[in-house]
C-alpha atoms as one frame of an Amber mdcrd trajectory, in Angstrom:
protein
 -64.987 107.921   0.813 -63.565 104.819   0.492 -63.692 102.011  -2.738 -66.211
 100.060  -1.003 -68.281 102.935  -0.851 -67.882 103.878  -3.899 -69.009 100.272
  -5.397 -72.157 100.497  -3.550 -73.152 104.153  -4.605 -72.338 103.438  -8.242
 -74.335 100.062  -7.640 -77.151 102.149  -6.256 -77.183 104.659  -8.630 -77.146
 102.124 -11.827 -80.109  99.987 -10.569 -82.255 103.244  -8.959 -81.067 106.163
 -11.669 -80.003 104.813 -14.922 -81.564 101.779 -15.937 -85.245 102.608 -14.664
 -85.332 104.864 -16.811 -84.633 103.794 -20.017 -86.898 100.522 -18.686 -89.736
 102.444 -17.431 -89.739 106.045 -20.120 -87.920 104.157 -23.542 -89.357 101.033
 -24.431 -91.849 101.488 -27.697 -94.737  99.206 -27.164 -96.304 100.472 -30.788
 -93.839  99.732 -32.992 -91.078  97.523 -31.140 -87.433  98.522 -29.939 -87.121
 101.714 -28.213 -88.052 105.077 -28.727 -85.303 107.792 -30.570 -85.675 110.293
 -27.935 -86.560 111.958 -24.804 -85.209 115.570 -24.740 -83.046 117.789 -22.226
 -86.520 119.056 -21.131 -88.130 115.612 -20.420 -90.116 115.474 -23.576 -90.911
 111.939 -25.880 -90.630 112.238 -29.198 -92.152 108.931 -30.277 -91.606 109.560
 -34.055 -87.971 110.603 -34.040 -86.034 108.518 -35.691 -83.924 105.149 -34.035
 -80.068 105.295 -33.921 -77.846 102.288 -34.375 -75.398 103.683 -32.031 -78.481
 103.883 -28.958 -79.735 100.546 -30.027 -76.766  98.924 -29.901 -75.530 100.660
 -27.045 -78.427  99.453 -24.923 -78.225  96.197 -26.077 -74.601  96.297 -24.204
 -75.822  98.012 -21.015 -78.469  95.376 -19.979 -76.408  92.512 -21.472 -73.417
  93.634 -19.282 -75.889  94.681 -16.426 -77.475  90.776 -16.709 -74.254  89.031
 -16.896 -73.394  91.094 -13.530 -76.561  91.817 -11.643 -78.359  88.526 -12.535
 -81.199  90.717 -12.303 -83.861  88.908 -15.157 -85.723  92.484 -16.245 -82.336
  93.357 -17.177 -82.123  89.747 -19.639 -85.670  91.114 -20.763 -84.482  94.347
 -21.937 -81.241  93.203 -22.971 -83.189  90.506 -25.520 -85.529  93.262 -26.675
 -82.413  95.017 -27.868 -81.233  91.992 -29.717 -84.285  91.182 -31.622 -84.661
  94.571 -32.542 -81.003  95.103 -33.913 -81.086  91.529 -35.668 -84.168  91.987
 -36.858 -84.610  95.594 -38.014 -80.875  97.086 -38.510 -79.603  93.898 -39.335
 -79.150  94.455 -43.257 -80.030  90.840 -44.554 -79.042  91.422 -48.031 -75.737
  93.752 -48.094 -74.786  92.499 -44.534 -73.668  95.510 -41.825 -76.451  97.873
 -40.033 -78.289 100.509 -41.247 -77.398 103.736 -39.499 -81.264 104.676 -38.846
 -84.423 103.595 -39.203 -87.875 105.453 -39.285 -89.815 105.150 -35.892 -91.903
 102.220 -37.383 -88.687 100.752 -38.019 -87.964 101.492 -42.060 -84.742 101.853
 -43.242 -83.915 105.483 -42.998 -80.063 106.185 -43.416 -78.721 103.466 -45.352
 -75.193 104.086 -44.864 -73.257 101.664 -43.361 -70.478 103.987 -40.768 -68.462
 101.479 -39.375 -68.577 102.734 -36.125 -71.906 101.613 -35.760 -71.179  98.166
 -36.953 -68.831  97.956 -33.956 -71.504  98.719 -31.306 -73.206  96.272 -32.525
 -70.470  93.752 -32.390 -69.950  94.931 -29.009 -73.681  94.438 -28.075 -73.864
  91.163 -29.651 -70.871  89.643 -28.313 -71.915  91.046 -24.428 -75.522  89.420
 -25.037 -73.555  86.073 -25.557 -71.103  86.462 -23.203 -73.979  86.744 -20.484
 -76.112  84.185 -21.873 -74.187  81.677 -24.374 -77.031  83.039 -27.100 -75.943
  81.523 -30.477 -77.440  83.711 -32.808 -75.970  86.680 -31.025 -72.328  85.392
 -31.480 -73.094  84.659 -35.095 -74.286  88.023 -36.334 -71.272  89.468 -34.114
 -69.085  87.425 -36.346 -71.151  88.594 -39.847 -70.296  92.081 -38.633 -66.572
  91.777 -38.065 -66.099  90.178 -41.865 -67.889  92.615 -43.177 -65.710  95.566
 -41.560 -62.695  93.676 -42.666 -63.707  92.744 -45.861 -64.945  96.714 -46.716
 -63.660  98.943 -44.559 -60.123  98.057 -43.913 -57.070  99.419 -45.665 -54.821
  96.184 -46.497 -52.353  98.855 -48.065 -52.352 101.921 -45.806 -53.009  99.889
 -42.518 -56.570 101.236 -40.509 -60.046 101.604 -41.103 -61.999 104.129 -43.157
 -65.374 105.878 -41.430 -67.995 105.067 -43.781 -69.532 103.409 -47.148 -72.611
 103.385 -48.717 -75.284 100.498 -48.208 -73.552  98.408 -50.828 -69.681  99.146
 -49.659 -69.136 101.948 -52.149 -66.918 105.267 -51.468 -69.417 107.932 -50.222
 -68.655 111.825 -50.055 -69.083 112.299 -46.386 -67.787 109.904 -44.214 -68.734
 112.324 -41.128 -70.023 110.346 -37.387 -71.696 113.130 -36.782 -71.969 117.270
 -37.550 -69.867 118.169 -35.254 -66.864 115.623 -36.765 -64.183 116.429 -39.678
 -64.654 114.517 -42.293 -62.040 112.583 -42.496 -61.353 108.941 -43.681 -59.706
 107.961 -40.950 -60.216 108.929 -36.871 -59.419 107.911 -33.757 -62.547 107.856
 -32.643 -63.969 104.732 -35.017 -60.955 103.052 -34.296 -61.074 103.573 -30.711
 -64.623 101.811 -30.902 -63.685  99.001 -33.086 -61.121  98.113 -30.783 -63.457
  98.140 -27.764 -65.851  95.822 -29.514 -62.510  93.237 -31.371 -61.474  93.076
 -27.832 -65.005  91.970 -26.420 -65.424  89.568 -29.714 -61.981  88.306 -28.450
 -63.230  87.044 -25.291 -65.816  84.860 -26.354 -64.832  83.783 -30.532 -60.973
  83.384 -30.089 -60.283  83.351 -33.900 -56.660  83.586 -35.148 -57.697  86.906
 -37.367 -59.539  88.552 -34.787 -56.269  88.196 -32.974 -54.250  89.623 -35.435
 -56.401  92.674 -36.296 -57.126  93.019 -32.361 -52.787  93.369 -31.915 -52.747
  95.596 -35.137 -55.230  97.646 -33.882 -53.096  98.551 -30.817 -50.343  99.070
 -32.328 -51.794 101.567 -34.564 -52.524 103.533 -31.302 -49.167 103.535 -30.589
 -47.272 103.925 -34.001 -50.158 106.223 -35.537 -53.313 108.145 -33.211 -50.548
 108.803 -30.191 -48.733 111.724 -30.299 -45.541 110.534 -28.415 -44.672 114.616
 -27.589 -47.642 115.047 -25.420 -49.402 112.112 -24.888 -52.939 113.053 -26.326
 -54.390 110.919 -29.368 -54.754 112.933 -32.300 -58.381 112.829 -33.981 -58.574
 113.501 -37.529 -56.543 111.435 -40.106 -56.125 111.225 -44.685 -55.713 108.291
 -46.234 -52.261 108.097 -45.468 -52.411 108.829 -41.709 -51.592 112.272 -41.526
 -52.786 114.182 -38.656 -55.352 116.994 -39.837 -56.523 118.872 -37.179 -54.622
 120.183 -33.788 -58.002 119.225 -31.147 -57.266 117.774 -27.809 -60.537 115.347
 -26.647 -59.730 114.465 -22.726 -62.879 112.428 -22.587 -61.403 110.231 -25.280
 -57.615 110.324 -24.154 -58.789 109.030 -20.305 -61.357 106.325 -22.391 -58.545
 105.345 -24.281 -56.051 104.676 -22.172 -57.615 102.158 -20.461 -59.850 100.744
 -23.660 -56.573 100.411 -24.786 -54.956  98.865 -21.770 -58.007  96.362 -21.646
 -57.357  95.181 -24.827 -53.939  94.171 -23.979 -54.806  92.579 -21.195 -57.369
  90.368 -23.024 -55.393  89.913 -26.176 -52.796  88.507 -23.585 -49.679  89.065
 -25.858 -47.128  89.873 -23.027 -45.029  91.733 -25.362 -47.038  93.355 -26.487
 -48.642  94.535 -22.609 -45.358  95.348 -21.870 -45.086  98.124 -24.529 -48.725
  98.879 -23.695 -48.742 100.006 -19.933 -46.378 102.560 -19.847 -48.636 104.474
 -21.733 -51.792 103.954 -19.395 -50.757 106.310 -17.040 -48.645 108.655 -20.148
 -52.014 109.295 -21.544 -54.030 109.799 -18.759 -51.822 112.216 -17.106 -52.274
 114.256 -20.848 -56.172 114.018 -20.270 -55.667 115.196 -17.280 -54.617 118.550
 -18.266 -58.482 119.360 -18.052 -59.238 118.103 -14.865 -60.472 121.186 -12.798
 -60.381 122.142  -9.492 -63.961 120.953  -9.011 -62.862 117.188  -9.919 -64.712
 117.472 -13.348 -63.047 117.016 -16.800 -63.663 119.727 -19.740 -64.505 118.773
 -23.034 -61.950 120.122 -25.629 -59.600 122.276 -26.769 -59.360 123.298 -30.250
 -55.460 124.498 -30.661 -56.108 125.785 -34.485 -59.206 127.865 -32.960 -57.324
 128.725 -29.851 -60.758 127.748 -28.028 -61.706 125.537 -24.668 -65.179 123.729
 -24.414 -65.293 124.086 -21.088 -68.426 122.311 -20.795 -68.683 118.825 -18.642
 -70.443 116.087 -20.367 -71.763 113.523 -18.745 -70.003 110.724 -21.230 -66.673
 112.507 -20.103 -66.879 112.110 -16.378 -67.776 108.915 -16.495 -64.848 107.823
 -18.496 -62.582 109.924 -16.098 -63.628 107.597 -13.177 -62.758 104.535 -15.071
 -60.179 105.608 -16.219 -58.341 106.829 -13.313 -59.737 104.058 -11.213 -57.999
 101.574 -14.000 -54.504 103.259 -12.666 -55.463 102.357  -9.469 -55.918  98.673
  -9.940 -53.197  98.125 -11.876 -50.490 100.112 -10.771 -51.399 100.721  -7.681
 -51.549 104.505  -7.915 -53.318 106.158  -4.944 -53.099 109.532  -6.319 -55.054
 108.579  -8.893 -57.900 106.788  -7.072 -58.503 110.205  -5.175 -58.877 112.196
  -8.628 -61.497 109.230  -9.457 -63.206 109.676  -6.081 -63.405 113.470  -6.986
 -64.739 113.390 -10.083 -67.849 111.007  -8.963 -68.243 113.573  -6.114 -68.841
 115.813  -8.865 -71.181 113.727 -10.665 -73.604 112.833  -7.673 -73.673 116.813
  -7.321 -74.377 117.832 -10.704 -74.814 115.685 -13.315 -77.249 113.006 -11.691
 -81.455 114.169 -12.301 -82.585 113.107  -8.951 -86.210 113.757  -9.815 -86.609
 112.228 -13.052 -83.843 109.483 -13.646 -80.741 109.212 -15.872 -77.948 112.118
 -15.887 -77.997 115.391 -17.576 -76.121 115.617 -21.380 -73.619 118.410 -19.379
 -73.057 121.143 -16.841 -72.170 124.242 -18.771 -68.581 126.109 -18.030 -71.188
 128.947 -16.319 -72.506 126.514 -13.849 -76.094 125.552 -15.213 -77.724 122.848
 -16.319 -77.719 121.963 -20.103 -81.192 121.186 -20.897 -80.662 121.579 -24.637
 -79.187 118.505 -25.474 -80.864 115.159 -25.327 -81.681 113.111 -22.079 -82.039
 110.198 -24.398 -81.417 110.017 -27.761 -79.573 109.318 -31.034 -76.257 109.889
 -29.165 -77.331 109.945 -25.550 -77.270 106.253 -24.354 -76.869 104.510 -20.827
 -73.845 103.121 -22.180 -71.113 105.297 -20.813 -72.319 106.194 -17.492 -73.911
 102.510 -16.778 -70.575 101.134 -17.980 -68.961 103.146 -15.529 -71.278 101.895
 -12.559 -70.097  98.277 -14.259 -66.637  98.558 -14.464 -66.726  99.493 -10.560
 -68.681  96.843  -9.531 -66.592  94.356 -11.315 -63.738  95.774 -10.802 -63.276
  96.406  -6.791 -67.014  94.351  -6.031
């Protein structure tokens, strides 16, 4: 297969698998937004509860998808999502988003975890970069003061995970159950620097700029382990590494999240100390890369255990990110392990029958059918950005 192949496939499979569905099975015509969840089995649960993270993460699928495809059902959805996060997560009096609301659209979860406030940046400022929507920019712009006015650390540099509706200390900070709980992680930094960077592009403001370099340079100085090239996940206060857990998912997404950020920051010193660990990191990540083309989950050192599992968020960062190697440095070798690992997707992971992809394969082989098709974590945000970067990037 060659790149122009590729291009078209992804293009085919974003406009005919992905967004369909979450068009044609998601939207809540009741009570407004979108519905919580559709599970592994192909079930609607029209009274589970509505996620931040999936609203938010929508809103930057059909915003990017518009500002691409030109496609107006994609502007439609894209607006939905906007209305709905201004208008429902949006908290109007303590400023942030709520972390969940009720299915009629009630605050539920209160908190505000700052990775959430950065989807939503990054939703908000893709809506206006596709349509030059005011209001969009300007709650975008609410939600970066109020990250930097609560949740960084002027002292110890960084961000912490999580406050309480009004910006006081809470007991768990966790994103989610399966997470240490930890005040810092590379994880929430990893997605405010996606969303600074995408704020950057539209709202060049001299602070943004700083916090956008600062934020790369705590990759380097601080989340990078410079002995094997993996980020480390868990941090204190005072940036010490707590747990030994290798993500590959997030080491290929961050290595060229990171690189992108460079590159739109445009600080050439700054690039310069930047690319030579593009290809640093993603050669760590892919230490689980199988012979199949697919990339593993985890490996817990401490435990001495392998998730051997392939998500679906994971293999679509794995193409971007070894397709990003490509571009820029011209690496061939690198190309072919992206061309593998969408093989690998169109075989497995894609539900031809009923739309979207599947949350994993498990290590055995099989479908998992346990875990979400759409839901509080299960977005079209990875996999459709994938399809995006292609088209954008070799289109």
């Amino acid at each position: 297969m060659d790149i122009k192949q590729l291009v078209a496939e992804a293009q085919e499979v974003l406009t005919t698998n992905i967004l369909p569905f979450w068009m044609n099975k998601m939207v809540d015509e009741a009570h407004g937004g979108f519905y919580g969840q559709i599970t592994g089995e192909g079930q609607l649960i029209p009274d589970a509860e509505k996620g931040a993270i999936l609203n938010a993460r929508i809103l930057w699928t059909f915003s990017s998808a518009y500002r691409i495809l030109k496609r107006p059902e994609y502007l439609q959805m894209a607006t939905r999502a906007k209305r709905y996060l201004i208008d429902y997560f949006y908290d109007k009096e303590e400023g942030g988003v709520y972390w969940s609301l009720t299915a009629e659209g009630e605050p539920l979860d209160t908190k505000k975890q700052i990775y959430a406030l950065g989807f939503a940046i990054y939703g908000l400022s893709e809506y206006h970069r596709a349509t030059g929507d005011e209001e969009a920019l300007a709650h975008a712009i609410k939600l970066f003061e109020s990250i930097e006015a609560h949740s960084f650390d002027a002292v110890k540099n960084g961000y912490c995970e999580a406050l309480s509706r009004t910006w006081q200390e809470i007991a768990d900070m966790r994103l989610s159950e399966k997470d240490e709980n930890e005040r810092k992680t590379m994880n929430t930094h990893l997605h405010i620097l996606e969303p600074y960077a995408n704020l950057y592009r539209v709202w060049k403001d001299e602070r943004l700029k700083r916090q956008l370099a600062n934020l790369i340079e705590l990759f380097i100085d601080k989340i990078l382990n410079a002995k094997s090239g993996h980020l480390e996940l868990f941090f204190d206060d005072d940036w010490h590494s707590k747990y030994r857990i290798i993500s590959y998912g997030h080491d290929i997404e961050a290595s060229w999240l990171i690189h992108e950020a460079a590159l739109v920051l445009g600080d050439q010193a700054l690039l310069k100390r930047v690319e030579p660990l593009v290809k640093f990191i993603a050669v760590a990540a892919d230490e689980g890369v199988q012979a199949d083309g697919s990339m593993i989950y985890e490996t817990h050192l401490d435990k001495r255990h392998t998730d051997a599992d392939r998500h679906w968020w994971v293999q679509a960062e794995s193409v971007v990110g070894h397709a990003n190697l490509y571009q820029y440095f011209g690496d061939e070798a690198m190309m072919e392990r992206a061309l593998r690992c969408w093989d690998y997707i169109k075989s497995h992971l894609l539900d031809q029958k009923e739309g979207e992809w599947y949350w994993s394969i498990k290590a055995d082989g099989s479908i998992n059918r346990t875990d979400d098709k759409a839901g509080f974590w299960k977005c079209p945000y990875h996999n459709g950005r994938m399809c995006l970067e292609l088209i954008e990037r070799f289109g």
